[in-house]
C-alpha positions in Angstrom: -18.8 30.2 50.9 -19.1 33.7 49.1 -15.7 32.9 47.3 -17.3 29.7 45.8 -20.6 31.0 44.9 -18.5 34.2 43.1 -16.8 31.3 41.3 -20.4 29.3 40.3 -21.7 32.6 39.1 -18.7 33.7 37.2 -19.1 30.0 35.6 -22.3 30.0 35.2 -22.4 33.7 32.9 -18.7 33.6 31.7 -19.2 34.8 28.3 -16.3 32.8 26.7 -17.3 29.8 28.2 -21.0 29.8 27.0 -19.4 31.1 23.6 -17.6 27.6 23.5 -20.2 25.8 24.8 -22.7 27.2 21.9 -19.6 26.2 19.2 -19.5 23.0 21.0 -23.2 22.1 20.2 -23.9 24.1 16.9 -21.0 22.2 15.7 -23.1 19.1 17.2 -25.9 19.9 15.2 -24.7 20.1 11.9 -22.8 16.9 12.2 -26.1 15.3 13.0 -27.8 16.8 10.3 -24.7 15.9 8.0 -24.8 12.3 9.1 -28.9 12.1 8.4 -28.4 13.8 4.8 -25.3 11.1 4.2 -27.3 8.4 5.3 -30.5 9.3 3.1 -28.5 10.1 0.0 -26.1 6.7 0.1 -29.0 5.2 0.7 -30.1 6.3 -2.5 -26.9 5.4 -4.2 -26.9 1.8 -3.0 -30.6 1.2 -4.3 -29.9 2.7 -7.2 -26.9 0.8 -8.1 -29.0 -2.1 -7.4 -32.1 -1.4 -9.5 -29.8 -0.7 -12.6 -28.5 -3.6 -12.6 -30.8 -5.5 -11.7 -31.9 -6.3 -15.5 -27.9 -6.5 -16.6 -25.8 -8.6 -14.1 -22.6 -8.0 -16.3 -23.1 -3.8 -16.5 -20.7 -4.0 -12.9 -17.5 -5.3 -15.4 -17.9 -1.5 -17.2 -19.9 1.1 -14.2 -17.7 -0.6 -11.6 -14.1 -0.5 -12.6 -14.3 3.0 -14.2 -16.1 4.5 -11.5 -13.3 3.3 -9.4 -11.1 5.1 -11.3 -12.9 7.7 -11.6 -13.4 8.6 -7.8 -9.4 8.1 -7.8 -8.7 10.6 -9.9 -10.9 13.2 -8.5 -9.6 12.3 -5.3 -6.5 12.4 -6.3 -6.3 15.7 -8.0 -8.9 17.5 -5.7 -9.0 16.1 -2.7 -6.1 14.8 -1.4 -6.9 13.2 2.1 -10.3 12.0 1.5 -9.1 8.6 0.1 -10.0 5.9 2.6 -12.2 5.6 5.8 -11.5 8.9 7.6 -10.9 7.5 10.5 -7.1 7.6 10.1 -6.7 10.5 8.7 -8.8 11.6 11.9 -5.8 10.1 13.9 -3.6 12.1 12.0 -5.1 15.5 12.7 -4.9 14.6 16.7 -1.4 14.1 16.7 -0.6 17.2 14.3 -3.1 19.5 16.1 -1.7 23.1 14.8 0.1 22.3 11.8 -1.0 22.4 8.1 -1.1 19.2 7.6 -4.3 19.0 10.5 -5.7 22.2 8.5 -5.3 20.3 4.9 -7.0 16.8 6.5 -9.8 18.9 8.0 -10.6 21.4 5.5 -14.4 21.5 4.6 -12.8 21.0 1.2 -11.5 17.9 2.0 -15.1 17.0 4.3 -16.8 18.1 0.9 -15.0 15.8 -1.7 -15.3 12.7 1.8 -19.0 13.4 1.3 -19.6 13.3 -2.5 -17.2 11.1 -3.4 -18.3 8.1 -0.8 -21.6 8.5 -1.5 -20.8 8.4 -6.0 -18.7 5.4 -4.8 -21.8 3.7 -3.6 -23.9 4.7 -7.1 -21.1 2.7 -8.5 -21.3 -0.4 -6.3 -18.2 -0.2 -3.9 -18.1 -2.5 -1.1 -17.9 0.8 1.7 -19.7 2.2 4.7 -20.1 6.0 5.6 -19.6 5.5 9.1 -15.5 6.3 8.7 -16.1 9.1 6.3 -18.7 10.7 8.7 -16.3 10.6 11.6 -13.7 12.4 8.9 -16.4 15.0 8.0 -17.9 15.8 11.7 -14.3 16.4 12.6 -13.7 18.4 10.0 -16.6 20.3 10.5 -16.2 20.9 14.8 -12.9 21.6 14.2 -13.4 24.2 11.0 -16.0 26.0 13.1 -13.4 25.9 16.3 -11.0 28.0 13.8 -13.3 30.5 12.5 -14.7 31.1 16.0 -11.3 31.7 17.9 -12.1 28.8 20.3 -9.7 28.8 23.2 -6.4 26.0 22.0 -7.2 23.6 24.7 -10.5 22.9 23.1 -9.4 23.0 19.4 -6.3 20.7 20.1 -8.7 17.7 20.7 -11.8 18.5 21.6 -13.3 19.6 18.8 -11.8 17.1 17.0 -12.9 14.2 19.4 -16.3 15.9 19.7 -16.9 15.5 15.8 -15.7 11.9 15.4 -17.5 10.6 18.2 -20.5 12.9 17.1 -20.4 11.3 14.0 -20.9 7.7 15.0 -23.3 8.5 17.3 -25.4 10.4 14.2 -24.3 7.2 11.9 -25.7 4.4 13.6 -27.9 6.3 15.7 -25.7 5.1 18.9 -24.8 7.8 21.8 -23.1 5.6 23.8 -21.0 4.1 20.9 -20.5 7.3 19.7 -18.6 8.3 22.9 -17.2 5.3 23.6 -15.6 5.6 20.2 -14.1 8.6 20.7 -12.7 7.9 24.0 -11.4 4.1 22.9 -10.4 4.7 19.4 -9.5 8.4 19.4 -8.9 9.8 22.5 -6.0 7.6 24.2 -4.9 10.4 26.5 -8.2 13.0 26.6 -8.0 16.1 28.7 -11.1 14.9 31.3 -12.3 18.7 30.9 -13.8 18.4 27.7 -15.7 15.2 28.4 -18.8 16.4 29.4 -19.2 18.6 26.2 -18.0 16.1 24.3 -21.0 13.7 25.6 -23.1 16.8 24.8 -22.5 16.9 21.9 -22.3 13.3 20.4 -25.9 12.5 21.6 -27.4 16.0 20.3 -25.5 14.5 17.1 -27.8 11.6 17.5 -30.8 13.6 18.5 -30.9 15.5 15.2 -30.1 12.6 13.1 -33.4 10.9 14.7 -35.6 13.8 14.3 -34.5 14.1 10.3 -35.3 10.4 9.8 -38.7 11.2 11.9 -38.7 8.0 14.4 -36.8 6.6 16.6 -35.6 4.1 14.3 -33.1 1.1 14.7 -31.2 -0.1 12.1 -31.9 -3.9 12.4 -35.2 -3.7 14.4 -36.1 -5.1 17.4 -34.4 -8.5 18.0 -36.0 -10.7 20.7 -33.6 -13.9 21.6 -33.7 -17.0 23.7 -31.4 -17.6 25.8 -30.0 -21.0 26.7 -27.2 -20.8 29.3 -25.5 -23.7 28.1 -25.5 -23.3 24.8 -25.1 -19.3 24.5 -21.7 -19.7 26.2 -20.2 -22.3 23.6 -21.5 -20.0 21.2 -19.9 -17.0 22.6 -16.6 -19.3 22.0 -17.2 -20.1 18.8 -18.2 -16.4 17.6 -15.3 -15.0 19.5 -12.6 -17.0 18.3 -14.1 -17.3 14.5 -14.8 -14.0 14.4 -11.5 -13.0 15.6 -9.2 -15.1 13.4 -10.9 -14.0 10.4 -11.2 -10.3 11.8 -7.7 -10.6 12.5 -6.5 -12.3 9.2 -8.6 -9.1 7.1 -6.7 -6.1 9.1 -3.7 -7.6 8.6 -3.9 -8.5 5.6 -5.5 -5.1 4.2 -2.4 -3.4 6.4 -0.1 -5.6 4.5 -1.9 -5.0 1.1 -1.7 -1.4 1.5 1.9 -1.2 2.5 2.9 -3.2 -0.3 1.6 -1.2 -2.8 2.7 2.0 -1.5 5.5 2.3 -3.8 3.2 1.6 -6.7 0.3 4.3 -5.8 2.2 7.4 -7.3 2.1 6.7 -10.7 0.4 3.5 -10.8 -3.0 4.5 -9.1 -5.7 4.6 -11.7 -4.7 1.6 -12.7 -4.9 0.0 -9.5 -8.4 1.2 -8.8 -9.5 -0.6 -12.0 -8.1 -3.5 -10.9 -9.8 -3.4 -7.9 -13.2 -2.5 -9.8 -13.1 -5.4 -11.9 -12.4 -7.7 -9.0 -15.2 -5.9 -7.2 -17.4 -6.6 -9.8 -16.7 -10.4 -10.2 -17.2 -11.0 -6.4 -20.8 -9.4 -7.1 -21.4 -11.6 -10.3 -20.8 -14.4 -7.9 -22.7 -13.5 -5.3 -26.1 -12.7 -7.4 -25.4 -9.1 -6.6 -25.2 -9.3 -2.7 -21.6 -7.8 -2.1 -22.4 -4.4 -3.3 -23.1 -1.3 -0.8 -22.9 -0.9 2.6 -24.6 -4.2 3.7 -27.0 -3.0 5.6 -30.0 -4.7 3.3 -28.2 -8.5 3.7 -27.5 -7.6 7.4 -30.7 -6.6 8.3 -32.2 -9.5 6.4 -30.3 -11.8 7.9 -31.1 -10.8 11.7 -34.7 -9.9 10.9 -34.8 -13.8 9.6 -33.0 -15.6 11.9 -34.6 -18.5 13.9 -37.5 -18.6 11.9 -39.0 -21.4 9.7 -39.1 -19.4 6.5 -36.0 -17.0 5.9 -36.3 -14.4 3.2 -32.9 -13.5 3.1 -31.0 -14.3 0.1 -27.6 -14.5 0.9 -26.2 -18.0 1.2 -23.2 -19.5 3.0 -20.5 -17.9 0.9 -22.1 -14.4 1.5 -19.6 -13.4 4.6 -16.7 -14.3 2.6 -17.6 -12.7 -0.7 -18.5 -9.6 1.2 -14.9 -9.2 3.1 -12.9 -9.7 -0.3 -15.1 -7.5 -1.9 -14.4 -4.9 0.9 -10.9 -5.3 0.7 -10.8 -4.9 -2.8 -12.7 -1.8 -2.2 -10.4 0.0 0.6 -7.4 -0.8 -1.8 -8.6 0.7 -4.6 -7.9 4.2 -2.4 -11.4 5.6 -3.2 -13.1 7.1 -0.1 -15.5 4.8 1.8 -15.7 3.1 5.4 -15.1 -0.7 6.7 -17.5 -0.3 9.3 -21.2 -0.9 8.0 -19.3 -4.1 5.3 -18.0 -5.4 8.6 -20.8 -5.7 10.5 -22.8 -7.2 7.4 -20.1 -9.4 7.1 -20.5 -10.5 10.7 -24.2 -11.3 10.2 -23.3 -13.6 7.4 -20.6 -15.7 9.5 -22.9 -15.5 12.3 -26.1 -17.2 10.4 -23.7 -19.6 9.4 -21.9 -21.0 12.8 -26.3 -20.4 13.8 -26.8 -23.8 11.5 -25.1 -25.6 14.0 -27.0 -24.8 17.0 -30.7 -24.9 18.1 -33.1 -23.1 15.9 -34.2 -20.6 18.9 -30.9 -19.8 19.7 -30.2 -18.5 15.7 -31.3 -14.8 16.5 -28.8 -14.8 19.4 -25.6 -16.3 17.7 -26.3 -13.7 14.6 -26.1 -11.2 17.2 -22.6 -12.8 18.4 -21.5 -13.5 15.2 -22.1 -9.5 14.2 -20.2 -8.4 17.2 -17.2 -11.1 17.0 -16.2 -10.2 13.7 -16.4 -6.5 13.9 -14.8 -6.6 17.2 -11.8 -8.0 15.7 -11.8 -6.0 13.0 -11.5 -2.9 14.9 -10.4 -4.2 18.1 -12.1 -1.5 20.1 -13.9 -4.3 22.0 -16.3 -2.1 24.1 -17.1 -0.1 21.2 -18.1 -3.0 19.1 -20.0 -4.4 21.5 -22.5 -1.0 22.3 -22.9 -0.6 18.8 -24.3 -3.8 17.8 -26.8 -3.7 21.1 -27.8 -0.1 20.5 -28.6 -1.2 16.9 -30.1 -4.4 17.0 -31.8 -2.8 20.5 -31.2 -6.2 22.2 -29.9 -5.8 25.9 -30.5 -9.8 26.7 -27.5 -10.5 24.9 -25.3 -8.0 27.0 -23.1 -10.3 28.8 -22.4 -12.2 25.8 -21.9 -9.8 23.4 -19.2 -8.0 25.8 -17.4 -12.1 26.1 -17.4 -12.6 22.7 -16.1 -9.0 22.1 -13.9 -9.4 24.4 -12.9 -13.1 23.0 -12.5 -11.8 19.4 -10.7 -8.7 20.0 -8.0 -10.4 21.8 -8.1 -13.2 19.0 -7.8 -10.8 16.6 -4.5 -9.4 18.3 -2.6 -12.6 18.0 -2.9 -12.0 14.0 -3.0 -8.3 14.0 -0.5 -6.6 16.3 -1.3 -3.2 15.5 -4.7 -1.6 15.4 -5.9 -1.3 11.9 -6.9 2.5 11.7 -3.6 2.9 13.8 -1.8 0.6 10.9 -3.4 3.1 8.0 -2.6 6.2 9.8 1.1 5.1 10.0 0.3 4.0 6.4 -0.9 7.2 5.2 1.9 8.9 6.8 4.1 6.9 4.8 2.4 7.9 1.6 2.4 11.4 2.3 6.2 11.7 3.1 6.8 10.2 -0.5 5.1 13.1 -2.4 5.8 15.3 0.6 9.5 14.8 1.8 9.2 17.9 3.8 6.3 16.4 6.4 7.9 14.5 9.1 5.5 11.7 10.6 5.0 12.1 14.2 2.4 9.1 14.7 
């Protein structure tokens, strides 16, 4: 008895241990404050880029195409590692804990360039989220301050990192539990259990922070009320899951496929690229009055907030989800930095109000939901993740059981296109890259 209370006290005022645990959350607190300021300042880059051309539809075809290349050449020459989502590059730094290479891909310098970069590649109309870069730059910033604070290794081998990934989705979406879902389903894969309950401490002081900068308790989509019919919610959960997961599928694989064809080419060919890539960018929003720029979270919010009612404001129509994912993949392969997340959940919203036209009108809220989840589930295939994200955001907990089938449904839809896991894919990808203007880095993932 006396030898365990010795031990709780020696826990309870170890010095080291409340050293890391103050890391641990201060580190928590800046990502949160990060991911509000990100939020607030691409949101001001998206309605920007709207309101200017708003009054010249063909001013895309010049801003568009040379912003792209642009952002690839600062990129490029300054910060090498920022291209992308983040979330791969993430992947990276867990496998080469300790190395340069982890150092270079979580340098504030790099978190810096993620930051500015995305949020200039909104001003100029790119199809991207900042979910991915935020996980990139709250890991970069847990595991910066790990470094400079002499944190014990077996916290800054993956703690720190997992802490600010996880941290970061949580701050993003305003979503704890996704946040550490996330970092346990995408990131983790074999987690030391000991730094789980900092890690949990620290994603939802993330989300704390990020609430209190935007001054309510907001969610993203609003409140979403839904009727539920029992026998026609389950044929919807079908249809979601399996539509959502062959197109899901078909964009990971065919972005890993895109990417790993022009490898080669991205050396010398690169600026060139990213034009291309602009221009088609800026056709697909020509087409679609304008709808396919940004992040999506105007169009998706519209489209749920909408939904089941007699007059619907939004004003996307039926070719919105498909307009959106070309434009997105456009976007990633032009290498500039910038997120799939927030494009695939609008994109989800769109193919959900459309498979909605084809079942009762009080059931349209619900199959949105579905139609949100199935897609990005498939996309990501980090089925429990997908499906906590979309009911912490939309804050609908009727829907639970269905979302997790559909999630469930897509996901393994999704897998019978796409083998691999697409940020898995793009870290193997990236690897790739690196190891042709590198030879001397050997790939461990």
């Amino acid at each position: 008895m006396r030898r365990h209370i010795r031990r709780t006290k020696h826990r309870l005022f170890n010095r080291t241990a409340w050293r890391t645990r103050l890391i641990f959350w201060l580190g928590a607190v800046l990502v949160g404050g990060m991911a509000a300021t990100f939020a607030l300042l691409g949101e001001f880059a998206d309605h920007s880029f709207r309101e200017y051309i708003a009054a010249t539809p063909w001013l895309p075809f010049v801003v568009t195409p040379l912003g792209f290349v642009l952002i690839s050449w600062l990129t490029r020459r300054f910060f090498a590692g920022a291209e992308g989502s983040g979330i791969p590059q993430t992947l990276v730094a867990i496998e080469r804990t300790g190395d340069d290479l982890c150092q270079r891909l979580l340098s504030i310098r790099v978190a810096v360039g993620k930051f500015v970069l995305t949020v200039l590649g909104l001003f100029v109309g790119g199809s991207i989220g900042r979910e991915g870069p935020t996980v990139h730059i709250g890991a970069a910033i847990m595991y910066s301050i790990g470094r400079h604070m002499h944190v014990p290794a077996r916290y800054l081998e993956r703690g720190l990192i997992l802490t600010g990934g996880g941290a970061g989705i949580a701050a993003a979406f305003n979503t704890p539990l996704a946040g550490i879902m996330f970092a346990i389903e995408e990131m983790a894969r074999s987690f030391d259990r000991r730094n789980s309950g900092m890690m949990m401490i620290g994603i939802v002081l993330a989300g704390m922070v990020a609430i209190i900068v935007h001054q309510d308790n907001y969610n993203y989509y609003s409140a979403l009320p839904a009727t539920l019919d029992a026998g026609f919610v389950w044929l919807a959960v079908l249809v979601c899951g399996v539509v959502g997961g062959v197109l899901g599928g078909s964009f990971s694989q065919f972005l890993i496929s895109a990417s790993t064809r022009l490898r080669p080419y991205m050396p010398k060919h690169a600026l060139k690229i990213a034009f291309i890539c602009g221009l088609i960018v800026a056709a697909l929003g020509l087409l679609s009055g304008g709808m396919i720029y940004g992040t999506g979270y105007i169009e998706a919010k519209e489209i749920v907030g909408c939904a089941g009612t007699a007059v619907c404001t939004a004003k996307t129509d039926v070719f919105y989800p498909v307009l959106k994912i070309l434009a997105t993949m456009a976007t990633y392969l032009s290498g500039i930095p910038g997120g799939i997340f927030a494009p695939s959940l609008a994109s989800g919203a769109g193919l959900g109000s459309n498979i909605a036209a084809y079942f009762p009108m009080e059931l349209a809220s619900a199959v949105v939901v579905l139609g949100m989840v199935g897609y990005f589930s498939a996309v990501v295939q980090t089925p429990i993740t997908a499906f906590i994200i979309v009911m912490e955001m939309t804050d609908n907990q009727d829907l639970l059981l269905a979302m997790m089938a559909t999630s469930l449904i897509a996901s393994g839809t999704s897998k019978l296109i796409c083998r691999k896991s697409i940020y898995l894919a793009l870290a193997e990808n990236f690897l790739a890259n690196l190891k042709m203007t590198e030879p001397q880095e050997k790939p461990k993932l």
